[in-house]
Backbone as ProteinMPNN parsed JSONL, in Angstrom:
{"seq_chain_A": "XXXXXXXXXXXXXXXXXXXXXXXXXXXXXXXXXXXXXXXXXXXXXXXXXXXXXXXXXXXXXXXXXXXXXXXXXXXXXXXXXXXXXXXXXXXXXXXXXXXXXX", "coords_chain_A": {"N_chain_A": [[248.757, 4.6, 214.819], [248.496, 4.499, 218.393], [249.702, 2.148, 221.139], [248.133, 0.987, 223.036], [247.84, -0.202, 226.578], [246.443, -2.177, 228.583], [245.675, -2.83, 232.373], [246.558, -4.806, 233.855], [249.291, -5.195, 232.472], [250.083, -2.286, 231.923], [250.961, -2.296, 234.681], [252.86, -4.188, 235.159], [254.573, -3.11, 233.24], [255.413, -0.426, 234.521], [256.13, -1.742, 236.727], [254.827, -1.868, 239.591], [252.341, -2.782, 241.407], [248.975, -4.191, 240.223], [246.598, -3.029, 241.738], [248.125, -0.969, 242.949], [248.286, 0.824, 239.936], [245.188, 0.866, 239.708], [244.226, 2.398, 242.075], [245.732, 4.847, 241.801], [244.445, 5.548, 238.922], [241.91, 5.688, 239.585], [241.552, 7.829, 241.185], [242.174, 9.99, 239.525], [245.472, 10.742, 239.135], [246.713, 9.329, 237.158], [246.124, 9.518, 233.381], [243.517, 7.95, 231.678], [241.852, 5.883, 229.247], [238.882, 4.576, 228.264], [237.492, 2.049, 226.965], [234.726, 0.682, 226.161], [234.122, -0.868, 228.901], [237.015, -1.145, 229.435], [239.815, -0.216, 231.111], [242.737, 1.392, 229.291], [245.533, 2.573, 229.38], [247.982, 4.862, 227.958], [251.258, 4.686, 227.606], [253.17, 6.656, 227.288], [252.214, 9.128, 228.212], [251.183, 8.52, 230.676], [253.541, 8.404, 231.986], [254.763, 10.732, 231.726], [252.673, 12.415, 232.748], [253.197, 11.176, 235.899], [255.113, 12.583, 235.591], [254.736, 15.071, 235.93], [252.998, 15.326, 238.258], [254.314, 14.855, 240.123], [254.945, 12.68, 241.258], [255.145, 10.352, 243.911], [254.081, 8.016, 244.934], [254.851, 5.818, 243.154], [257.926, 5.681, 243.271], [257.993, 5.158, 245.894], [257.471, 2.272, 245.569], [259.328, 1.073, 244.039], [261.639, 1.857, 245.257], [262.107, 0.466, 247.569], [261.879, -2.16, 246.95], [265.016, -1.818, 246.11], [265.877, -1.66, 248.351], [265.919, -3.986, 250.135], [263.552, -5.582, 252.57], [260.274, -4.347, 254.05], [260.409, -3.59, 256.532], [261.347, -1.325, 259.071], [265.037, -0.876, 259.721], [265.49, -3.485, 259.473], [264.335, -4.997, 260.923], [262.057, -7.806, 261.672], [258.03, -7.747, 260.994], [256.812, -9.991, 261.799], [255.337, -11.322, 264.807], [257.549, -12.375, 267.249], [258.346, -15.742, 267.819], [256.323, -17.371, 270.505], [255.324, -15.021, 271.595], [252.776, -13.776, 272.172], [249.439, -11.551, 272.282], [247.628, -13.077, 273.252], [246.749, -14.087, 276.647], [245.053, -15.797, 277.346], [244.289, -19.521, 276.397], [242.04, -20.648, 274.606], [239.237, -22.039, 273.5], [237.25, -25.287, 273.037], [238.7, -27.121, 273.815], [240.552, -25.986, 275.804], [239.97, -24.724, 277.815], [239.096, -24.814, 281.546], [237.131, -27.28, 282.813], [233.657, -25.949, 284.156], [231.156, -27.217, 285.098], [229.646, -29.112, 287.564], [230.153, -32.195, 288.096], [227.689, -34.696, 289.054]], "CA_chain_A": [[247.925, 4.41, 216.001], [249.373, 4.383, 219.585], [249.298, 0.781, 221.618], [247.413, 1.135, 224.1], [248.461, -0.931, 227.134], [245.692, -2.579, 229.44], [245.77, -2.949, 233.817], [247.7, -5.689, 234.076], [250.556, -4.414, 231.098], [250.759, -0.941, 232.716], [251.417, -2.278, 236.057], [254.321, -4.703, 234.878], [255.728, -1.928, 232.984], [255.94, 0.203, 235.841], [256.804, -2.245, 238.241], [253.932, -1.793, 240.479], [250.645, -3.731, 241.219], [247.982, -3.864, 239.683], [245.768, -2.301, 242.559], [248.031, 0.7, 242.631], [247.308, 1.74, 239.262], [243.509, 0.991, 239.705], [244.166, 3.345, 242.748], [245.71, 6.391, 240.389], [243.658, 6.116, 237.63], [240.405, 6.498, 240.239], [242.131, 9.292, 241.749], [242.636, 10.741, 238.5], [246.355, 11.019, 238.82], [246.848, 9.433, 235.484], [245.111, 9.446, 232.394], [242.733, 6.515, 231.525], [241.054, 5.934, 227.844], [238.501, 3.625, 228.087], [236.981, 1.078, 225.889], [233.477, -0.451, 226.588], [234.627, -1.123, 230.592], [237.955, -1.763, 229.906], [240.442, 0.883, 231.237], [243.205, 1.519, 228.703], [246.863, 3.616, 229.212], [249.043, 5.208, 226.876], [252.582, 4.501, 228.742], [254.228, 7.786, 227.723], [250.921, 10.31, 228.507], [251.456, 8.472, 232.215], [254.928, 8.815, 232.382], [254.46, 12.476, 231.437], [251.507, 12.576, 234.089], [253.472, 11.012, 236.642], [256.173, 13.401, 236.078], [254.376, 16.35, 236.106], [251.929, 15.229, 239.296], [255.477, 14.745, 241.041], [253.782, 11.478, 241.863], [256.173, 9.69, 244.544], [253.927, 6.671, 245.144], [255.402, 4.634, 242.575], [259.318, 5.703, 243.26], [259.11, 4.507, 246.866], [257.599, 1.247, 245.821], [260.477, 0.935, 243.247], [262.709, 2.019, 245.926], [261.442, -0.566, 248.285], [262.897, -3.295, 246.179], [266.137, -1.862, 246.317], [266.067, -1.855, 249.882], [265.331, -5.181, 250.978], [261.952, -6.191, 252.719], [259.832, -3.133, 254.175], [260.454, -3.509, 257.979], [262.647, -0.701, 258.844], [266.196, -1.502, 260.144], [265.761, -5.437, 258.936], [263.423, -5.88, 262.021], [260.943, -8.408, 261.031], [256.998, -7.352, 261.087], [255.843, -10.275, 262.789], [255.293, -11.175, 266.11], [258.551, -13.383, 267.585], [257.144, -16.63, 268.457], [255.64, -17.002, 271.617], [254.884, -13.455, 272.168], [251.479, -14.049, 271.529], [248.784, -10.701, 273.127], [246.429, -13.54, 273.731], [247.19, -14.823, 277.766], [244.202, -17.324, 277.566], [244.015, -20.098, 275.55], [240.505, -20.197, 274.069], [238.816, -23.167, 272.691], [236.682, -26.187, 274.066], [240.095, -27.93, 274.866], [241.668, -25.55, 276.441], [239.465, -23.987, 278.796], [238.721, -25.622, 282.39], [235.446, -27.214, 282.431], [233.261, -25.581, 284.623], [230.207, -27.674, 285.185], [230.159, -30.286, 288.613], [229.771, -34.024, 287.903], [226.558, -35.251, 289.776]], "C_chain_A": [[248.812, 4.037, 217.18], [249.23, 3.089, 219.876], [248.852, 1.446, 222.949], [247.592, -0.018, 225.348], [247.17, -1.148, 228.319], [246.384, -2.482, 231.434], [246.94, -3.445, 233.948], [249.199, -5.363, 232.927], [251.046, -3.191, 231.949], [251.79, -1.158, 233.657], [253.275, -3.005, 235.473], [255.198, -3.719, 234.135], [256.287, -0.657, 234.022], [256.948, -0.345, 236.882], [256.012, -2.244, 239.387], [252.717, -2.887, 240.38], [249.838, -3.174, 240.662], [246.703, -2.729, 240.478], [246.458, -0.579, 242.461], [248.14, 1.331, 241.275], [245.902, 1.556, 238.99], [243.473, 2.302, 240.815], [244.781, 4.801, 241.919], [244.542, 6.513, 239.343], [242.356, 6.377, 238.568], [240.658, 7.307, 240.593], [242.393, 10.486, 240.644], [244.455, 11.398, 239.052], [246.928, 10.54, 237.453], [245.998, 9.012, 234.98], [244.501, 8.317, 232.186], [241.648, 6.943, 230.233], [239.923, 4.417, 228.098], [237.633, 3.174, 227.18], [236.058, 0.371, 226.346], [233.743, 0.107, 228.722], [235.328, -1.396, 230.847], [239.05, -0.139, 230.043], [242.116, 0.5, 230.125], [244.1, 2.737, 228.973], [247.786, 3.634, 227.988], [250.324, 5.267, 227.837], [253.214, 5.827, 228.66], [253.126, 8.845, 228.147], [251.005, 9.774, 230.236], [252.726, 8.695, 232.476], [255.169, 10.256, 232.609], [253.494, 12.914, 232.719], [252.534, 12.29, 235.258], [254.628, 12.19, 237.131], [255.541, 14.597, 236.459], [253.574, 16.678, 237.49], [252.934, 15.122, 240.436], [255.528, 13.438, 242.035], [255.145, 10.281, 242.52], [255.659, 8.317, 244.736], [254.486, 5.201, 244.645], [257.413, 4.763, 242.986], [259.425, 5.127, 244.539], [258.854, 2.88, 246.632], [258.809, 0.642, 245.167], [261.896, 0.594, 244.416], [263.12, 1.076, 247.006], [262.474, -2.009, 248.285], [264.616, -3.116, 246.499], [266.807, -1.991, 247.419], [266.521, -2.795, 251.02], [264.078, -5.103, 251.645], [261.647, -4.313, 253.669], [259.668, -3.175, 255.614], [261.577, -2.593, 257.625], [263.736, -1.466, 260.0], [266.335, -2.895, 260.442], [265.027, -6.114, 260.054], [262.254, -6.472, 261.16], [259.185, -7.56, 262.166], [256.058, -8.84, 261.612], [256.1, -10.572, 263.82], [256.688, -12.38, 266.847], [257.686, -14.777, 267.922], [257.316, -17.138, 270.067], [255.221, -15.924, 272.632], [253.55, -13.457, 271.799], [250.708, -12.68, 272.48], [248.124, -11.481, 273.639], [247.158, -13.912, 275.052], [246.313, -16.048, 278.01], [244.47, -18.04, 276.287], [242.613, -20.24, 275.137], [240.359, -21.847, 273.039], [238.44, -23.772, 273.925], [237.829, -27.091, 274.928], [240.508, -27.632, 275.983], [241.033, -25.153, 278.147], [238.929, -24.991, 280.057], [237.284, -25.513, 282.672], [234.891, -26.566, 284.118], [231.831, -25.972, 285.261], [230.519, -28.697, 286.402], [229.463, -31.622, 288.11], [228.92, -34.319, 289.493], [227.447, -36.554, 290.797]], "O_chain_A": [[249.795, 3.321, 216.993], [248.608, 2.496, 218.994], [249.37, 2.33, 223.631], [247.393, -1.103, 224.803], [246.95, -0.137, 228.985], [247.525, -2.063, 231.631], [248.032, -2.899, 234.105], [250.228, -5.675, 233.528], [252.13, -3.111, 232.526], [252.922, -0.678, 233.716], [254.383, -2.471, 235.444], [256.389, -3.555, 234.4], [257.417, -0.179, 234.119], [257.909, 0.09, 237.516], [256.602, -2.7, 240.367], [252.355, -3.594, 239.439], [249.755, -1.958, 240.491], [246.08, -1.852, 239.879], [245.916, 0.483, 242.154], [248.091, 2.558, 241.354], [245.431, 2.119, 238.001], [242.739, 3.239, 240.502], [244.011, 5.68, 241.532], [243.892, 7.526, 239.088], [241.712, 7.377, 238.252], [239.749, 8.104, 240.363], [242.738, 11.639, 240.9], [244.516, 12.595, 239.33], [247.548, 11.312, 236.722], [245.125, 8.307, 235.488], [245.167, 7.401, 232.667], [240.896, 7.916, 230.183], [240.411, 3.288, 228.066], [236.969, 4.008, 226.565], [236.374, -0.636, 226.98], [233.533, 1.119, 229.389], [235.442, -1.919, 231.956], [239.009, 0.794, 229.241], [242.583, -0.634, 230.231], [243.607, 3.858, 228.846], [248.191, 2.714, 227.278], [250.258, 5.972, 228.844], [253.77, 6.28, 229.661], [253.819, 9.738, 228.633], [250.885, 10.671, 231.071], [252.906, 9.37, 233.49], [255.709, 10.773, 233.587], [253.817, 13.784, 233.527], [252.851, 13.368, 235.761], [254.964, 12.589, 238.246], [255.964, 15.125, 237.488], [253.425, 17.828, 237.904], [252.548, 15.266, 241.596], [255.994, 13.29, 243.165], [255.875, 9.586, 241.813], [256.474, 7.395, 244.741], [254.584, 4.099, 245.184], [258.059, 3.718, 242.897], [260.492, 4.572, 244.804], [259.614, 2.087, 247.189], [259.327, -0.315, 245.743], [262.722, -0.317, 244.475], [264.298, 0.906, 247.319], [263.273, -2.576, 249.032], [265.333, -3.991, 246.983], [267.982, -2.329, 247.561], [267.086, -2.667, 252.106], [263.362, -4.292, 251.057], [262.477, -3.42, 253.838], [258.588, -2.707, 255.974], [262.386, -2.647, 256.698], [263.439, -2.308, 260.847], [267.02, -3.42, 261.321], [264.987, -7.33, 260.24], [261.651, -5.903, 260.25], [259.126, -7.104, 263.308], [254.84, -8.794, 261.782], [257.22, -10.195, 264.167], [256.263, -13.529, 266.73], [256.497, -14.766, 268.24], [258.399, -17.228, 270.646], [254.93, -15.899, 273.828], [253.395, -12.895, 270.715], [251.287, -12.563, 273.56], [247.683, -11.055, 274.707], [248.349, -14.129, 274.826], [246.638, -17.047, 278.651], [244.804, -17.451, 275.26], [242.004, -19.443, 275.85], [241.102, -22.436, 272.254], [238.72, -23.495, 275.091], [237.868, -27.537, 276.075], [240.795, -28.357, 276.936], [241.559, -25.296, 279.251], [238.325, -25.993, 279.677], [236.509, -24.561, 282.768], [235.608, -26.699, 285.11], [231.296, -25.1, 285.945], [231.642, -29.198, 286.349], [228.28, -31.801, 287.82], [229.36, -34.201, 290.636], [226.813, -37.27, 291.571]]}, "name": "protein", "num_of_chains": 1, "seq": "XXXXXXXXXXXXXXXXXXXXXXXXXXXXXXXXXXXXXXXXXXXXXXXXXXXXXXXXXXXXXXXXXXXXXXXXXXXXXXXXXXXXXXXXXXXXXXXXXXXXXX"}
């Protein structure tokens, strides 16, 4: 009998998250056996799938890793600080009251 390798198993054997193989197997790029409601892979019938589907999603996240972080040319993805889009401040603090004292 084969082993059959659950969500979370697949993914760590891949190397990927868990979401992207919930995203293949709904896509039907690889195979899925299931049991009751539990989805169930055979590791070499996806390996075989993946090869044959020419399926790049998982090689760039692989590749990713080898990379360093996923900004290209080591620029960081967030905002420097005090570059903020907002120009108002916003809140009851901030904002000048607007009402006249009697």
């Amino acid at each position: 009998m084969k082993a059959l390798l659950n969500v979370k198993e697949l993914a760590s054997a891949l190397g990927v998250s868990v979401k992207s193989v919930q995203r293949a197997y709904r896509k039907q790029e690889i195979p899925v056996h299931w049991l009751c409601r539990t989805a169930l892979f055979d590791l070499e019938e996806v390996r075989r799938a993946m090869a044959r589907n020419g399926e790049r999603r998982f090689d760039k996240i692989v590749m990713r890793e080898d990379n360093g972080p996923g900004a290209p040319g080591g620029a960081s993805r967030r905002r420097a600080r005090g570059q903020s889009p907002r120009t108002v401040k916003r809140g009851r603090n901030f904002q000048p009251k607007t009402r006249r004292r009697p």
